[in-house]
N, C-alpha and C positions, 0 to 999 in steps of 0.2 A: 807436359806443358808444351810438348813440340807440335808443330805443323804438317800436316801431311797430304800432299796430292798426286795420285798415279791417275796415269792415263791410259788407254787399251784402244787406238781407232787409228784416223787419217794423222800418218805421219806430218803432214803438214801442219796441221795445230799442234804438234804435242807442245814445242818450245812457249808457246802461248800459254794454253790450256795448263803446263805444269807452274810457269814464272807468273800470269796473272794472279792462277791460285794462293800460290806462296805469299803474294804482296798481300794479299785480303788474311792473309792467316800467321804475318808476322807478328803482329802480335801477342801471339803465342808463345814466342822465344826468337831471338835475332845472335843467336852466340856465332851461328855457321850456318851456311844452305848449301845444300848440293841436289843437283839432279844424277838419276842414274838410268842407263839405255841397253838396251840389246844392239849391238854392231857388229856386223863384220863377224858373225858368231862367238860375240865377246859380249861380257859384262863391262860397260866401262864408266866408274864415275867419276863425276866432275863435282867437285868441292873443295870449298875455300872456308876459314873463318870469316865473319863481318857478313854483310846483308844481304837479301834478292840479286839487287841490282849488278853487286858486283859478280857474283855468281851468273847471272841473263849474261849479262856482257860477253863472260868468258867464255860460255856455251855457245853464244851465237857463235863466236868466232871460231871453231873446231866447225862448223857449216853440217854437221850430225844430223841427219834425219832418222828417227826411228818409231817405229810404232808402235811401242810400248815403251812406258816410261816410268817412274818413281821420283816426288821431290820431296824433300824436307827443308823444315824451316827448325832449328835446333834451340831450345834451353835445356842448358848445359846442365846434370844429374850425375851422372857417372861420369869422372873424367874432364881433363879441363877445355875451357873451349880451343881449340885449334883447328887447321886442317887434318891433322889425321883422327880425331875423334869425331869427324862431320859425319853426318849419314848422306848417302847412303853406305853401309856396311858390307862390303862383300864377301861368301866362306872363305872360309881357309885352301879349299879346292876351286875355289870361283867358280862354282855353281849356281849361289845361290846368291841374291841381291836381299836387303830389305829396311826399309824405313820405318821407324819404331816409336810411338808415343807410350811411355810409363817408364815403371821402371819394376826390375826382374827380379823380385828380394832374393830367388837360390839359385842366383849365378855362382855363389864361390862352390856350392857344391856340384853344379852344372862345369863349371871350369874343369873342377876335379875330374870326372868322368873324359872330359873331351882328351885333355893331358894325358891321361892315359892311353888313351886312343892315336896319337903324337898329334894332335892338334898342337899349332903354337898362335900367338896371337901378339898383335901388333898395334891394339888400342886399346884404351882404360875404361872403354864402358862397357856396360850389361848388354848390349845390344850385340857387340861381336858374339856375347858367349847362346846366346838367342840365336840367332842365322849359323855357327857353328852346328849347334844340340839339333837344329832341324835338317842338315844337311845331314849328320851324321846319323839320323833317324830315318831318312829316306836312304840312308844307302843300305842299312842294316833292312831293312821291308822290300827294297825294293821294288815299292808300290808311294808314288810319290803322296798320294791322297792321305794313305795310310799312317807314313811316313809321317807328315805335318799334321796327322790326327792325334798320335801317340806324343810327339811331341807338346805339341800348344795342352795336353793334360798334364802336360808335368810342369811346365812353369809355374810360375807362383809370383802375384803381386799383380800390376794393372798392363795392362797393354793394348793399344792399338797397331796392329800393324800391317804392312802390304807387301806381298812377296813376288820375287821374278827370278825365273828360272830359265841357266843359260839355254841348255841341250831341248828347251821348249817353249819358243817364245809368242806362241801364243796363249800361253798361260799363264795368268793372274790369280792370287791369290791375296784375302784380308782377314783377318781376324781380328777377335774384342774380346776384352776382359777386360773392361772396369771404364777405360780411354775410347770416346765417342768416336764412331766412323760412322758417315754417308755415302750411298749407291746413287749412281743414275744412270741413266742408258738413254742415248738417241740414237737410232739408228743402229751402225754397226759401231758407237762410240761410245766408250765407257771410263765413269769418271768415279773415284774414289776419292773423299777429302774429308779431314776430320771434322768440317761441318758442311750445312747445305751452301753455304757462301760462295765458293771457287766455283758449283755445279751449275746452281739458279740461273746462271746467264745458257746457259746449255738447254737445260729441262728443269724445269717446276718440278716432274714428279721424283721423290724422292724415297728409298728405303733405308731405313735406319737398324744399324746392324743391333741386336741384343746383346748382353751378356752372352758368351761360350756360343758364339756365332762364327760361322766360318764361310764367306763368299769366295767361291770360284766362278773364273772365266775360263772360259776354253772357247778358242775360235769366235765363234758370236751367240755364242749362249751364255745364261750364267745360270747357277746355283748355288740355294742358302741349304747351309747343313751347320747340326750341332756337330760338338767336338765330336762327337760319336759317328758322325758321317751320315746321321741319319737328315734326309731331308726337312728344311723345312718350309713350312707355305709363309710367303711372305708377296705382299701387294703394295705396289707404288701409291706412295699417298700425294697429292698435290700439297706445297708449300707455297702458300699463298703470302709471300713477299718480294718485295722489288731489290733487286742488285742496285745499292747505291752507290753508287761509285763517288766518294768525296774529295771534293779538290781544294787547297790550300786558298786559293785565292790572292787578295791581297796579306793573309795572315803568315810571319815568318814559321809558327808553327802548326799544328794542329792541337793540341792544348789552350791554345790561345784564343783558335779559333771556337774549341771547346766551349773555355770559357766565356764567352764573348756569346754565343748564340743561348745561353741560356733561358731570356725570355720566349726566345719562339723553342726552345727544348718544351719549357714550361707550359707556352700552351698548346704544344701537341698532346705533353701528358693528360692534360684538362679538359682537351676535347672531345665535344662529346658526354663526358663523364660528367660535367657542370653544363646544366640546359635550365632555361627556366627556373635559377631558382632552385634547382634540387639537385644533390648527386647521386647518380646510378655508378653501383656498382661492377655493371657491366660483368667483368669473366665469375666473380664470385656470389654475383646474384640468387643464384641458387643455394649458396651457402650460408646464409644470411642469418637466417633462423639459429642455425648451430652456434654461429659467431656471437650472437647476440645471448645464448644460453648458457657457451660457456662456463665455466669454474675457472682456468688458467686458460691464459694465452703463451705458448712458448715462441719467442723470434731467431731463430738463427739466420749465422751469416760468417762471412769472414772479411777482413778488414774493414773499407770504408760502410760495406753493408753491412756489418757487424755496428758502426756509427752510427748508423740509420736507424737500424733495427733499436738502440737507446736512445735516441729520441720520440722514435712509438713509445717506447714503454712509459717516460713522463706521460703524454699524451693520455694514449689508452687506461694508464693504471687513474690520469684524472677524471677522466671524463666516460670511461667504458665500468669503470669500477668491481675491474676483477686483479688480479692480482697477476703482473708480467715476470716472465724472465728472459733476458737475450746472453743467448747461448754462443760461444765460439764452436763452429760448424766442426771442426776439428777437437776439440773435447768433449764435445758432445755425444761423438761417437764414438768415442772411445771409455766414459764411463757406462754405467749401468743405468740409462736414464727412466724417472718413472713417470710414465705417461698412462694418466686415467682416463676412462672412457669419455668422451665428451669434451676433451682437450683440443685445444685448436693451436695449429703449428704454422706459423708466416715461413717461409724460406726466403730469400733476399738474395740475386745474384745477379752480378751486370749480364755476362756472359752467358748464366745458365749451364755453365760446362764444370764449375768449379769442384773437385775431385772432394774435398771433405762435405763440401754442403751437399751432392748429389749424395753421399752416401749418408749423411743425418737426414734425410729425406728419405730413403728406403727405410732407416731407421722406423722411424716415427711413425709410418705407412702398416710397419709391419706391427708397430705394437700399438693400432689400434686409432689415432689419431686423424684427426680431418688435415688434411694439408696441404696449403694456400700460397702459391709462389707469386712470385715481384720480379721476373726479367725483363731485359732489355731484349735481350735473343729471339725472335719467332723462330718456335720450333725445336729450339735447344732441349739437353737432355733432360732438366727437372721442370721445365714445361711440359714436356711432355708425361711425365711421370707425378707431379702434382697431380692432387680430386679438380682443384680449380684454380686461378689465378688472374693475375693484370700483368698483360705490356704496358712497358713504361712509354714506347711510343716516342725515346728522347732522340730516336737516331742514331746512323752510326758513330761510336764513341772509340776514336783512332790511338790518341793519347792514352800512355798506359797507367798516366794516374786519373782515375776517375774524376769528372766534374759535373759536368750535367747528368750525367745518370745517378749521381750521388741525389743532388736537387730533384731530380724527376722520382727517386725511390721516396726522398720525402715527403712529397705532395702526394702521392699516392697512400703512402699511410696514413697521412693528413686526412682523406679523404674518405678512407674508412673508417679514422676514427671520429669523425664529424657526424657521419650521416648512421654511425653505430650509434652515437651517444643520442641521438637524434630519433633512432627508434624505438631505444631503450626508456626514453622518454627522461633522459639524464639530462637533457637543455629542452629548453623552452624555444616554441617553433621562432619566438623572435631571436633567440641567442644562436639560434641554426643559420638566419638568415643573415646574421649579420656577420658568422664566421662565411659562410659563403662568399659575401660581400667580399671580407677580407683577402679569401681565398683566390678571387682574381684580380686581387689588385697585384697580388706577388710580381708575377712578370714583368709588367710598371716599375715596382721598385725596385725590380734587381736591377731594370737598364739604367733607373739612377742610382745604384749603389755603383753601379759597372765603370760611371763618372770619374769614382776615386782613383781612377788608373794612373793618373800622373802624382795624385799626392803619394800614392805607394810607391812607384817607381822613385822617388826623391825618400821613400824612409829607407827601402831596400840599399840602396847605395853606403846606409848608415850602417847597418849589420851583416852585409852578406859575407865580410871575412870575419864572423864569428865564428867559433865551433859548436855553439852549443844555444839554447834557448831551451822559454816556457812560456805552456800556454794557458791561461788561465781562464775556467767559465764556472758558475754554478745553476744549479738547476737543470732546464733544460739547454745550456749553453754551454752544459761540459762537455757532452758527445762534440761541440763544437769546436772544443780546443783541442780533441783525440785527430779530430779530423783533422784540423789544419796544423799540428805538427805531424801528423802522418805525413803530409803531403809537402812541407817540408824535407821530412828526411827523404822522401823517396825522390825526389826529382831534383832537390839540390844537396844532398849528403850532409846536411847540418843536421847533426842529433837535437834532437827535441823532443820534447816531451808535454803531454798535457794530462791537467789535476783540477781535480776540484778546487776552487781557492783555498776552502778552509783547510784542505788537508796541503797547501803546502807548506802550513808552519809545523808539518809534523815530519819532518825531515829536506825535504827539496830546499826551504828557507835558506839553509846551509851553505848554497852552491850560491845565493847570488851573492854577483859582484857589477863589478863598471863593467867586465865582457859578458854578462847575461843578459840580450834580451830579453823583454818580458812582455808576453801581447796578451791582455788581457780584454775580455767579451764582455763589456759594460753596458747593456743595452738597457731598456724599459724591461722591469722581472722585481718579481719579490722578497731577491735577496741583493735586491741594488745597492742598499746602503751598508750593506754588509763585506759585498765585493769593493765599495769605495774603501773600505777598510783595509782590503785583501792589496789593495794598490799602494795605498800610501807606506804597510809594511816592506813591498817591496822599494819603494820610492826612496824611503829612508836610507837602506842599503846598496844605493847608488845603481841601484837596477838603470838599464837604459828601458823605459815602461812607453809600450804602443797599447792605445787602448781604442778596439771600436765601440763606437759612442753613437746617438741615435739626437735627434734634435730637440728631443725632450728632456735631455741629460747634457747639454752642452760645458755645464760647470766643471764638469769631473773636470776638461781640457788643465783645471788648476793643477792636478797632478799626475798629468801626462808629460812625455817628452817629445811624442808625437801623437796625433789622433789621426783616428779617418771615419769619417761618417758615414752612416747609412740611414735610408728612409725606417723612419718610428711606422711598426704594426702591431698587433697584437701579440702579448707579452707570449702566445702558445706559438707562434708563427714565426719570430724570431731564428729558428737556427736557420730557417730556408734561406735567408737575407745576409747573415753574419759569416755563413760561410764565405762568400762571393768575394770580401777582400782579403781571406784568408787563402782562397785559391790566387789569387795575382801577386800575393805579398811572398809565398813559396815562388812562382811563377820568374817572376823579376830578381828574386835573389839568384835560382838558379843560371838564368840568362849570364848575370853579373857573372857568375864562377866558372862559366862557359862549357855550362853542362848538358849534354842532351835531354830535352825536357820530354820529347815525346817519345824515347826508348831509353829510359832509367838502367845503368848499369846492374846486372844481375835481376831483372825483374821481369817479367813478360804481363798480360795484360789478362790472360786467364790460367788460371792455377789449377791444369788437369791432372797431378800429380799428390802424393801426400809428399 
């Protein structure tokens, strides 16, 4: 889940070219950064716990110019965060330098071997016993190639990683196993990062390393070889995206600012894709047939696009009428999943880099399935490795709790499953036109849902020294309560939790009292009078009860303690709208408890790691 960018050229950019990088790929992990350099015929690194900036600062001030370089940006796996578990990691002979994305499952028996050898070691992670086993492998060959060939076969588990070696410092060295890395070359300047992001401002064209890939630099050439040393052909592909570089503005955070740009997120996603009246499916057009033949649809995901992925499945299982499952990315590939010919598999990931759902994606691929990716990422790794797919088009998304990319994964399934049900001939061309209709008024009413900022900020004030809540939705508004106490816990530390309504009289009922809140998703739906029910048993039991309510439902306000309103849509369309005061009502509690909103303690923003 770490960050990684080396450089190889004009010493006068490195300090740039390595600390811009870093800033674009924090986060991926903020526990420590460090950069590391050839000087003076030394390895010498510079690392601190805490972020970029203070690490930049430090380096500048040592005035170090050097031409090759290595940075990381670290979450913390093996080991806790401090300075001396920061990468970069140097051997035990200071030979060898290196920056390491994954993590090494037979390091204790890697450890073993090195101990014997008297290696001794001086930090808690897997990465020392990594740049040890490879130093000790190039001395036993005495052939450095060789060395680092023997070695990276005997690891075990994922890794990305970038190596520098003192006694020859024009040689650079990357390897992959499982943890995504990018190539690019201008001139005589070479730039390694674990995605295209840090490069794209250098050169468009990019190479993306494989599985059991090994990039070498030597002076000003370079070469791809398998672990086996055996060359291989490999050809710069153009990436066809703009470096955005985003800036806070008037907004205290980026979260906020997140939140808040949602309508034009919205209609980036929809452009284009809604023209006249009809939606094109654009990246999966050609898959259309299949989609529409299906027997199952399976949706994987992990976290909020795990949410996502369960509000398709209301959708689809009504209006597509094949029968869904939405999978957690992470047990999905880990059981024996059975997937029949003619199965159609959604992946869902902001990032596109996410270590479980890349790998339920190779899954799925391998055992026969069509499979249809949902990033935000141009170019990311199950972009690339999906049959076909849709960018979401929502921007870069800074904030490590998702918000508009959450909303922008929704309209996009929306969007599929409209113009599916539509071919299927499962709605009637006027029932088509007039979810369309509805489809672009969303951006409209998120910016007046967006209104409720100050009623929320005045309930927030009411429970942000709780420790605990519930969120309550039925239908297709429970993904809705999963979501907004997710987003809760993670950015202001209050445990939360969301249920179905009816199932929380089958044990949660238990817990409330006067310190539970309780935010319940009372919108227009066809278990409205059901969920009124679901309130007042909480009400009775002194619950403190926040209910979002729509303008066609203003009565409930009778047993509320607080409401907040949103624009009434259709009853299918709902979660895209109901989320929006669920994001600010997390948002403003956080603030309240004076919590980093846009770098969540222990969390990073892409989960390249199992």
């Amino acid at each position: 889940m770490c960050g990684i960018v080396a450089f190889k050229g004009d010493q006068n950019k490195t300090s740039k070219v390595i600390f811009d990088g870093l800033k674009l790929l924090e986060y991926r992990g903020y526990d420590s950064c460090g950069i590391g350099v050839i000087d003076e015929n030394k390895i010498k690194a510079f690392k601190w716990k805490g972020r970029v900036r203070k690490t930049e600062k430090r380096f500048n001030e040592t005035k170090i110019k050097s031409s090759i370089a290595v940075g990381h940006t670290r979450w913390a796996t093996h080991g806790e965060p401090n300075d001396i578990n920061a990468h970069p990691i140097i051997s035990f002979h200071k030979e060898f330098a290196v920056v390491h994305n994954g993590i090494i499952e037979n390091y204790k028996e890697l450890k073993k071997v090195l101990s014997e050898k008297g290696y001794k070691f001086y930090t808690e992670t897997d990465t020392e016993i990594l740049v040890n086993f490879i130093e000790l492998c190039v001395s036993n060959s005495n052939n450095i190639d060789k060395g680092i060939s023997y070695a990276l076969s005997r690891l075990e588990g994922a890794f990305g990683i970038v190596l520098i070696k003192k006694s020859d410092p024009e040689v650079m060295y990357a390897a992959r196993k499982g943890s995504p890395l990018a190539f690019g070359k201008k001139g005589t300047n070479f730039f390694i990062a674990s995605d295209a992001t840090p490069i794209i401002e250098y050169t468009k064209k990019i190479i993306y390393l494989d599985n059991g890939q090994l990039l070498k630099i030597n002076k000003n050439e370079f070469e791809v070889l398998d672990f086996e040393l055996n060359k291989v052909p490999k050809k710069f592909k153009k990436v066809d995206v703009e470096l955005q570089r985003v800036e806070l503005g008037n907004y205290e955070t980026y979260m906020l600012k997140e939140i808040m740009e949602q309508p034009d997120s919205l209609s980036q996603t929809m452009l284009g894709r809604i023209k006249d009246d009809k939606i094109t499916l654009g990246g999966i057009q050609s898959y259309t047939k299949p989609l529409l033949n299906t027997k199952r649809i399976i949706i994987i995901g992990c976290g909020t696009s795990w949410h996502a992925g369960l509000v398709a499945e209301y959708f689809f299982e009504k209006y597509l009428k094949v029968p869904v499952e939405v999978e957690y990315a992470s047990e999905f590939r880990y059981r024996f999943p059975i997937i029949n010919e003619g199965d159609v598999v959604f992946v869902i990931s902001q990032s596109g880099e996410t270590a479980d759902t890349l790998e339920a994606t190779r899954i799925a691929k391998k055992k026969g399935a069509i499979v249809l990716g949902i990033v935000n990422a141009v170019g990311s790794s199950i972009a690339r490795l999906t049959d076909e797919g849709c960018y979401l088009h929502a921007g870069p998304e800074i904030g490590v709790a998702s918000t508009k990319a959450f909303t922008s994964q929704l309209m996009v399934l929306l969007m599929i499953g409209v113009k599916s049900a539509f071919l299927k001939k499962n709605i009637s061309e006027k029932k088509y036109l007039k979810m369309i209709s509805e489809l672009k008024r969303i951006p409209n009413k998120i910016k007046e849902a967006l209104k409720s900022e100050k009623e929320i900020k005045k309930i927030s004030k009411k429970i942000f020294k709780k420790n605990h809540s519930l969120f309550l939705g039925r239908g297709n508004n429970f993904p809705v309560a999963l979501e907004g106490a997710l987003k809760l816990k993670e950015i202001s530390y209050i445990h939360a939790e969301g249920y179905p309504a009816a199932e929380m009289k089958h044990g949660p009922i238990a817990l409330i009292d006067k310190e539970m809140p309780v935010i319940a998703i009372c919108t227009k739906s066809d278990e409205y009078d059901k969920m009124i029910s679901n309130i007042r048993e909480v009400g009775s039991r002194n619950a403190i009860v926040i209910g979002v309510i729509d303008k066609e439902n203003e009565h409930v306000k009778d047993y509320l303690d607080f409401s907040i309103m949103v624009p009434s849509t259709s009853k299918d369309f709902t979660p895209i709208i109901n989320q929006i005061p669920l994001q600010l009502l997390a948002y403003h509690c956080a603030v309240l408890r004076g919590c980093d909103v846009d770098k969540p303690r222990n969390l990073a923003k892409s989960v390249t790691v199992e």
